[in-house]
Short mmCIF file of the C-alpha atoms (twelve columns), coordinates in Angstrom:
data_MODEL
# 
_entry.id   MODEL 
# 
loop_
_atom_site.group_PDB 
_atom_site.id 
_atom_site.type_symbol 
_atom_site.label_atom_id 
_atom_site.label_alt_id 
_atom_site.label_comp_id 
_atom_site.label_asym_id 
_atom_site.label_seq_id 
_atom_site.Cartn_x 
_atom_site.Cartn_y 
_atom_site.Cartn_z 
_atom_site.pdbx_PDB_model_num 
ATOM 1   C CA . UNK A 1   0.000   0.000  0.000   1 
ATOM 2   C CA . UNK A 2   1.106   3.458  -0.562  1 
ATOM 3   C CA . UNK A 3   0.826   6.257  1.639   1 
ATOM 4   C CA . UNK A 4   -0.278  4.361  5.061   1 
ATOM 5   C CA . UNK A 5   -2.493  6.420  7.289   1 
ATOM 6   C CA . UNK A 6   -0.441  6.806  10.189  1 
ATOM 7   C CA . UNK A 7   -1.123  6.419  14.014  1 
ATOM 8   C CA . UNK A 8   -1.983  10.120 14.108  1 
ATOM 9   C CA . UNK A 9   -4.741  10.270 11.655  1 
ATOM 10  C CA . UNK A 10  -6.666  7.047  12.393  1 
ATOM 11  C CA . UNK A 11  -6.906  8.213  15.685  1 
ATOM 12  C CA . UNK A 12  -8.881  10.870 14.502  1 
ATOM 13  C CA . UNK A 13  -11.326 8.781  12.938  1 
ATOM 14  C CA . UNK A 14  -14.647 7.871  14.828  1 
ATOM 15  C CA . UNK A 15  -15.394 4.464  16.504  1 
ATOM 16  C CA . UNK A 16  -17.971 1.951  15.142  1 
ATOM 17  C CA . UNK A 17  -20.946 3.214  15.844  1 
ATOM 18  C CA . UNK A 18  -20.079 6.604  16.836  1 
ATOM 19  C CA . UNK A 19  -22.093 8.379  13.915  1 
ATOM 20  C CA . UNK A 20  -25.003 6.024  13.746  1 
ATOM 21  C CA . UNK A 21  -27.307 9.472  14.673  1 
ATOM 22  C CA . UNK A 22  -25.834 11.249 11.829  1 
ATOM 23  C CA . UNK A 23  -27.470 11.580 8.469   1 
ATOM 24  C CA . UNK A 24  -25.890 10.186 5.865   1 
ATOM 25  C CA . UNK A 25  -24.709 13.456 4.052   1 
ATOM 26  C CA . UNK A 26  -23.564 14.833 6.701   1 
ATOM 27  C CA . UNK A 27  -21.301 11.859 8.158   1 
ATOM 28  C CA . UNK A 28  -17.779 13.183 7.489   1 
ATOM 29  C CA . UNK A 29  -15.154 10.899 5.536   1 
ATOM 30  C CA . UNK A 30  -11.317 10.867 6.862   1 
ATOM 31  C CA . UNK A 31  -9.579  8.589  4.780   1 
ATOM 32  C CA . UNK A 32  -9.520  7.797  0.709   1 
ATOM 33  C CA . UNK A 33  -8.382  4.668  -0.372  1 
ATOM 34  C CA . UNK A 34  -8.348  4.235  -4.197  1 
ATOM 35  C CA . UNK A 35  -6.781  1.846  -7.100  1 
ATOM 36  C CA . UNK A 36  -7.730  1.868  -10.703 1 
ATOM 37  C CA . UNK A 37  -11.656 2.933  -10.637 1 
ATOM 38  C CA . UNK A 38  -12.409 1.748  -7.126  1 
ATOM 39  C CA . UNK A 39  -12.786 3.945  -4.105  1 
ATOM 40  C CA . UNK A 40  -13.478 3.541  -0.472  1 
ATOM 41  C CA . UNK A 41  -14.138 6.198  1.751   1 
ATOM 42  C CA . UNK A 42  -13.960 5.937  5.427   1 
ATOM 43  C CA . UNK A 43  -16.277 7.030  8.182   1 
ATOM 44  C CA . UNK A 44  -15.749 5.086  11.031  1 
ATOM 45  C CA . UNK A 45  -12.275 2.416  12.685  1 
ATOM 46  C CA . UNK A 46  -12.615 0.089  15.067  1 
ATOM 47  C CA . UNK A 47  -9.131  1.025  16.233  1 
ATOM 48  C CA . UNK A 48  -7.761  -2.566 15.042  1 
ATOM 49  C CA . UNK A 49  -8.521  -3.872 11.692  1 
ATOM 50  C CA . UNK A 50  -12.048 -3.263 10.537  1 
ATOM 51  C CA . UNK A 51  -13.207 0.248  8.640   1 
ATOM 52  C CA . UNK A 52  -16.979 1.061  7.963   1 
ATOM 53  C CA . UNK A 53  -17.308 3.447  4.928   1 
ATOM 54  C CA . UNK A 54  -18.474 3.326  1.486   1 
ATOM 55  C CA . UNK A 55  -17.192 1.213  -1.545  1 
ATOM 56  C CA . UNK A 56  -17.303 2.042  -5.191  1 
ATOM 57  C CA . UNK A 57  -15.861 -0.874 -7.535  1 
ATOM 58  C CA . UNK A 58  -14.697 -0.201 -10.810 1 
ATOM 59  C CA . UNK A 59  -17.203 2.791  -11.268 1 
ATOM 60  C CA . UNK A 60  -19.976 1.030  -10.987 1 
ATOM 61  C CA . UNK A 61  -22.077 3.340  -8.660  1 
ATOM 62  C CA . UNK A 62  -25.542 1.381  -9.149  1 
ATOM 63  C CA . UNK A 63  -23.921 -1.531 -6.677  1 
ATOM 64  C CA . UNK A 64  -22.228 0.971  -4.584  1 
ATOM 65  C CA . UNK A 65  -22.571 -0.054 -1.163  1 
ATOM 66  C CA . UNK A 66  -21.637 1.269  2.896   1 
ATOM 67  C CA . UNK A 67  -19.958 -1.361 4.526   1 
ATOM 68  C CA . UNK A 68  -17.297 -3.241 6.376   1 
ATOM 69  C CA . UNK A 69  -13.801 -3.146 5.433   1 
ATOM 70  C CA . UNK A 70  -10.573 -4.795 6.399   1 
ATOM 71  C CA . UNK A 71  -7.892  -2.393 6.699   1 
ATOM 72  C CA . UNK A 72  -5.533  -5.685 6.279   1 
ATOM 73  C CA . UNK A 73  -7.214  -6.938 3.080   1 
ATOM 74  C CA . UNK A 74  -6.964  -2.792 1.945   1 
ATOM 75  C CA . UNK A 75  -3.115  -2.845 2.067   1 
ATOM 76  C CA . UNK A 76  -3.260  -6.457 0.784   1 
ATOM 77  C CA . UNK A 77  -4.689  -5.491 -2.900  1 
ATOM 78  C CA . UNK A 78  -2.279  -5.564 -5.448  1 
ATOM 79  C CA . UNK A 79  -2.994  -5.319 -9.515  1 
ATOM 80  C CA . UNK A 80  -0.187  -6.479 -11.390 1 
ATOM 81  C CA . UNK A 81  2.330   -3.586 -10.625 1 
ATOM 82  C CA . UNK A 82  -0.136  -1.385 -9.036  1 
ATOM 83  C CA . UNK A 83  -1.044  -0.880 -5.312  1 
ATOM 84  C CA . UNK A 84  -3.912  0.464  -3.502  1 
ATOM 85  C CA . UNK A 85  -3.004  4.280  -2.463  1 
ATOM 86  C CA . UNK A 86  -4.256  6.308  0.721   1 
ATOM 87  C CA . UNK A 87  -5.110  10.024 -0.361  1 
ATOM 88  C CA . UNK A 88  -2.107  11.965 1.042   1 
ATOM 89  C CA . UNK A 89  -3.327  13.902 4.366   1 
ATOM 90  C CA . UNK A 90  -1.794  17.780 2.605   1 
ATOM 91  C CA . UNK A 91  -4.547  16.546 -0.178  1 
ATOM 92  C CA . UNK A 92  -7.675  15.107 2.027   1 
ATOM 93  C CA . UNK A 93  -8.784  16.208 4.762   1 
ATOM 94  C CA . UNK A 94  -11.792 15.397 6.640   1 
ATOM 95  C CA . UNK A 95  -15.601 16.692 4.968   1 
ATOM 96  C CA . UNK A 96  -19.350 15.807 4.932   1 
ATOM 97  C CA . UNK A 97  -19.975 13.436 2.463   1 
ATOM 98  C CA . UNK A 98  -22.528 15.612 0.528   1 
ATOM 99  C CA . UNK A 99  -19.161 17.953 0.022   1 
ATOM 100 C CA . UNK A 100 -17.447 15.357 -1.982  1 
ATOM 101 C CA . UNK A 101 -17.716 15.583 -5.920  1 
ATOM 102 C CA . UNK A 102 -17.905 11.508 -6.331  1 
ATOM 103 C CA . UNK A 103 -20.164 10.778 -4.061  1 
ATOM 104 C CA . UNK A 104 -22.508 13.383 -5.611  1 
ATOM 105 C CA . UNK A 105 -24.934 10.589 -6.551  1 
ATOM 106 C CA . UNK A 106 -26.314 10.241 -2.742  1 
ATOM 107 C CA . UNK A 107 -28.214 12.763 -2.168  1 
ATOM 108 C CA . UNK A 108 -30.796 11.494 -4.490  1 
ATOM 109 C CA . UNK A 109 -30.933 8.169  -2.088  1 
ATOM 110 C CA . UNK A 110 -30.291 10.032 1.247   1 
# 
C-alpha cells in the first residue's frame, strides 16, 4: 500500500458506531483509499482492523454499497504492478460526504 495512514490520523477517525445518529450526508469521511476505478471512503475504525465506509468498484455506482472493510485486506490489494493508495493527508482532509464531488450521486438516495 502506498501512503499508510499513520497512528496520528486514524486516531482521529470515529469508533464503530459513533455516527449512527448522523445523516448520511452529513457523516464526514477521513480517509480515501483508491486503485484503478475503485474507491473507499472511510467514516468510522474500530481502532484494530475493521473500517466502515463506502465502496465504489470499478465505477460502478448502481452496486455501490456502505460497509465493512478490512484495513488488512486494503493494504493487501495488489494489480499487477499497481497498489492500492491512501489520499495523502496535505490533499484530504476530513468533509461531509454531501461535500465530496464523487459521491454526488447520494443525495438522491439520502
Amino acid at each position: 500500500m502506498w501512503n499508510v495512514p499513520n497512528a496520528k490520523r486514524l486516531a482521529r477517525i470515529p469508533k464503530l458506531y459513533e455516527t449512527d445518529g448522523i445523516p448520511i450526508l452529513e457523516k464526514n469521511i477521513y480517509l480515501h483509499f483508491f486503485i484503478g476505478g475503485c474507491d473507499w471512503y472511510i467514516t468510522e475504525y474500530d481502532g484494530e482492523d475493521t473500517f466502515f465506509g463506502y465502496v465504489i468498484l470499478n465505477g460502478d455506482l448502481q452496486n455501490a454499497e456502505f460497509g465493512y472493510i478490512s484495513f488488512q485486506e486494503l493494504k493487501d490489494i495488489k494489480v499487477s504492478f499497481m497498489e492500492i493508495d491512501c489520499e495523502l493527508a496535505k490533499y484530504w482532509k476530513p468533509q461531509k460526504i454531501k461535500d465530496i464531488k464523487n459521491l454526488g450521486h447520494l443525495k438522491t438516495i439520502a
